[in-house]
N, C-alpha and C positions, 0 to 999 in steps of 0.2 A: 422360536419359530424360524425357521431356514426356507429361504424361497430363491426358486433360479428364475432370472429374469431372461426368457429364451432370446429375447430381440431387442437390441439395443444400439443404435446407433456411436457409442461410445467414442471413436475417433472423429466425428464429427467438432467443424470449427468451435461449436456454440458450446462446447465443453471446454476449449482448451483455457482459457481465465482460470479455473477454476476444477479442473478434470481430479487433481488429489482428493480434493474434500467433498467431488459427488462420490469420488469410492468410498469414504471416510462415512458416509451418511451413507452409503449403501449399507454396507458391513453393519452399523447401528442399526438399521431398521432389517437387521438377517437375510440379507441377500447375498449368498457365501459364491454364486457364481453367476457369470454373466456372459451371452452371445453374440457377437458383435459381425452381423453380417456384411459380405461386400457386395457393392453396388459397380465397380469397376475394377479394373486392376490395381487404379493407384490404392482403390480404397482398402483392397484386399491387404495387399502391403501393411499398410498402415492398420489393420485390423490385427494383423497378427505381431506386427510390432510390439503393440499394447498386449496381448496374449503371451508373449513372449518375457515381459517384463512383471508379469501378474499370474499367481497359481492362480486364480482361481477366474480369470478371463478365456474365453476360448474363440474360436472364430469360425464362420462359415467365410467359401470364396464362389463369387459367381458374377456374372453380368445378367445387371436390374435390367429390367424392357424397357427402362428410359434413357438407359444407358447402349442398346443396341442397335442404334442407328447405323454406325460402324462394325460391326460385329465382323468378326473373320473370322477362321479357322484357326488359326495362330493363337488368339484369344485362348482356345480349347488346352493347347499344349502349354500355356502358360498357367494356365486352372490348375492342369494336372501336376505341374510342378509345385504350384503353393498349397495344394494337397497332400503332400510328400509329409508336411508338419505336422505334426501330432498333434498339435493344438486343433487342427483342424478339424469341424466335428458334423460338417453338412454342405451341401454345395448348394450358393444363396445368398443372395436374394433374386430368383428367376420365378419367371411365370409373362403374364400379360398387364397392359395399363391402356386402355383406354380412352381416360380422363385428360390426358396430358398430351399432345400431338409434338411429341419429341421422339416418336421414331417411326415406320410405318408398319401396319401391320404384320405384312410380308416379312420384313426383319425382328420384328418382336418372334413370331411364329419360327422362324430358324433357329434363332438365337435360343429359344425356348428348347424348343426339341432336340435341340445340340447338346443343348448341357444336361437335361434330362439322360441322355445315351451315355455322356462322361460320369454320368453323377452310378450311373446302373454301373460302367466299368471301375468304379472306382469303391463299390460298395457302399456308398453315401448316401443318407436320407437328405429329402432336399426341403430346402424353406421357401414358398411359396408367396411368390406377390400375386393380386388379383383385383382392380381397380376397376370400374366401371366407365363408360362415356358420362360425359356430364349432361348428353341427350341420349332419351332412351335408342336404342338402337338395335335391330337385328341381324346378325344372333349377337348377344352380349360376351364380355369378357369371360365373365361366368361361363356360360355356353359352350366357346373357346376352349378355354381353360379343361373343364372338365372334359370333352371331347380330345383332348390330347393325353391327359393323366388317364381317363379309361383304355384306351390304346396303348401307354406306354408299362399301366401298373402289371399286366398281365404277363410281362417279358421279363420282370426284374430277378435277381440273384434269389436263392432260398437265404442270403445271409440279409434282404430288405424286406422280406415278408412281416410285416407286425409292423415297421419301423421304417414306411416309404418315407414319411416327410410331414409338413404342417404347411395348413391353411393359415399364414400368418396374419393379424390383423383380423378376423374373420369379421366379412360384412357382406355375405352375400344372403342368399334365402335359405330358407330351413328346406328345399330341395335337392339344393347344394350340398349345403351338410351332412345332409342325408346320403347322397353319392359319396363325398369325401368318406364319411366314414365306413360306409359298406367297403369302398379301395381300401383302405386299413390306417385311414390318416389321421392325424389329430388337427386340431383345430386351438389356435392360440387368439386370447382374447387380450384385447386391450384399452384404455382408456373410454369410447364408447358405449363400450357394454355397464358403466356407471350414469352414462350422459340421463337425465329425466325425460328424454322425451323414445330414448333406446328402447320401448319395453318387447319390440320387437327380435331384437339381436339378445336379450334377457332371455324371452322365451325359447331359442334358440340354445342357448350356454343351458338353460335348464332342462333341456331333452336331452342334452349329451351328455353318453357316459361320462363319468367323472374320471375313467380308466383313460381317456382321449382328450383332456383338457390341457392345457399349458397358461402362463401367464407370462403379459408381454407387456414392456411399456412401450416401444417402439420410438423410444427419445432419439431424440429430444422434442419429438412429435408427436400428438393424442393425447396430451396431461388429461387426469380422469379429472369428474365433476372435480374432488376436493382442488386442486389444482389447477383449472381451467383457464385457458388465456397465460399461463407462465410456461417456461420451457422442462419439459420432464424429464426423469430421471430414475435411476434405478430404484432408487428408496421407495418412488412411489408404486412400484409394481403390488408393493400391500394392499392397495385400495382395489386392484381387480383380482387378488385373492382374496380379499375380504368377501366383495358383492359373489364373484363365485360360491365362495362359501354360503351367504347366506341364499345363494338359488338354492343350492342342494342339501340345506338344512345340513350343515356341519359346521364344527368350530374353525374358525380361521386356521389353529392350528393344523388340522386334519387335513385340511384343504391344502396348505402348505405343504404338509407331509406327503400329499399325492401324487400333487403336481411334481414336487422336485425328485418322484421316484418315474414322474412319467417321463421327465427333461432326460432321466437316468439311461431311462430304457432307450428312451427313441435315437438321442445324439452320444449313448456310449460314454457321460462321462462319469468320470469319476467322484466316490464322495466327497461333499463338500467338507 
C-alpha cells in the first residue's frame, strides 16, 4: 500500500531528535512521499532543504496568515524565487486564521490575496489554511475565505483548471465543501476526521467524491484517535486512510491507491 502524506510539517523543531527514524517509519508503514509546507520564509528554506536532500520529499512555499503580520511585497519576489525549485509543488500554506490574534485581518486578507495572484502567475495550486475565531463571529473565516477563492478561481490559468489547490485540514461545514468543491478543489483530511465525537466532519469526508480527497497528517499536530495526545507523524497518515476508506466502503488499499493518484494529479508529482 503506498500513501502520500500531502501535509506535513517535517522541518519542524519537534522532529529534529529523531527526524531519520520518522522517515524510516514512514517508508514501513508505505508512505513513499511527503509535503512539507512553508509557513514563512525561513521555514520555506528549510522545507526545501529537506526536499532537497530526499526523492521522495517535496515542498510547498508561502506565508501562513499567522505569519503576515509583517507581510511586504518583497515577501512575493522571494516566493517566486523559492519557486524556481522543482521540488516545489504548490504555494503554502496561505489562506485565513482567525482563532489566533497574531496578525490583523487587513493583513491576513492582503497577504492572502497576494499570493493567491503569485500562485495564478506562477501556475501553482495552492494549500489552503482556514481557522475559525474561537468566538463565533460575523462573517466567519470560512465566509472570508471562500468569498476570496470564488473571486479569485474564475481568473486562473487553463493550466489550474481541475487542480486549484486543497482545503487543508478540512474543518469547516458541509456548505463549504460544497463550494470548495463546485471551484474544482480537493479537500485533505486529517487526524479529526477519526476523533469519536467528529461524526460530523465523517459525514462530510463521506459525501465527497473519492476523486477530491487527499490524506494529511499535518505533524506534528492532529495525531488521529489511535495516537492521540502524542506528536504525529507521517506513518500515521494510514489511520486517516484507513477511516476514509472505511467511509467509502473500500479497502484501505484502494483508498491509498486513489488518494496517491489524486496527490498525483493536483501537485504534478511524480511516481512514488
Amino acid at each position: 500500500m503506498e500513501l502520500v502524506d500531502t501535509h506535513c510539517h517535517l522541518n519542524f523543531r519537534g522532529y529534529d531528535r529523531d527526524r531519520p527514524e520518522v522517515l524510516q517509519r514512514a517508508r514501513a508503514a508505505g508512505v513513499s512521499r511527503i509535503i512539507i509546507p512553508g509557513i514563512d520564509l525561513d521555514s520555506c528554506k528549510q522545507a526545501l532543504e529537506l526536499a532537497a536532500s530526499h526523492s521522495g520529499i517535496f515542498a510547498a512555499v508561502g506565508i501562513h496568515p499567522n505569519s503576515s503580520v509583517d507581510f511586504a511585497e518583497s515577501a512575493l519576489e522571494s516566493l517566486r524565487m523559492l519557486a524556481e525549485d522543482p521540488k516545489v509543488v504548490a504555494l503554502g500554506e496561505i489562506g485565513l486564521d482567525y482563532h489566533w490574534d497574531k496578525s490583523p485581518k487587513a493583513n491576513q486578507w492582503r497577504a492572502f490575496e497576494r499570493q493567491l495572484c503569485l500562485a495564478s502567475s506562477l501556475e501553482l495550486p495552492v494549500i489552503i489554511h482556514n481557522r475559525e475565531g474561537r468566538v463565533d463571529t460575523a462573517p466567519s473565516a470560512s465566509h472570508d475565505l471562500m468569498a476570496l477563492l470564488e473571486k479569485w478561481a474564475p481568473n486562473t490559468p487553463a493550466s489550474l483548471k481541475g487542480r486549484l489547490g486543497v482545503l487543508h485540514s478540512f474543518s469547516a461545514s458541509a456548505d463549504i465543501a460544497e463550494r470548495a468543491l463546485e471551484l474544482g478543489f480537493y479537500l485533505g483530511f486529517t487526524g479529526p476526521v477519526t476523533f469519536k465525537n467528529a461524526e460530523d466532519l465523517r459525514e462530510i469526508a463521506r459525501r465527497a467524491p473519492v476523486e477530491r480527497l487527499l490524506v494529511e497528517t499535518d505533524g506534528p499536530f492532529l495525531a488521529p484517535q489511535q495516537r492521540r495526545g502524542k506528536r504525529n507523524e507521517p506513518a500515521y497518515v494510514r489511520y486517516i486512510n484507513d477511516k476514509l476508506a472505511q467511509l467509502h466502503g473500500l479497502r484501505p488499499e484502494e483508498m491509498a491507491r486513489r488518494t496517491s493518484h489524486n496527490a498525483e494529479r493536483l501537485f504534478a508529482l511524480p511516481p512514488g
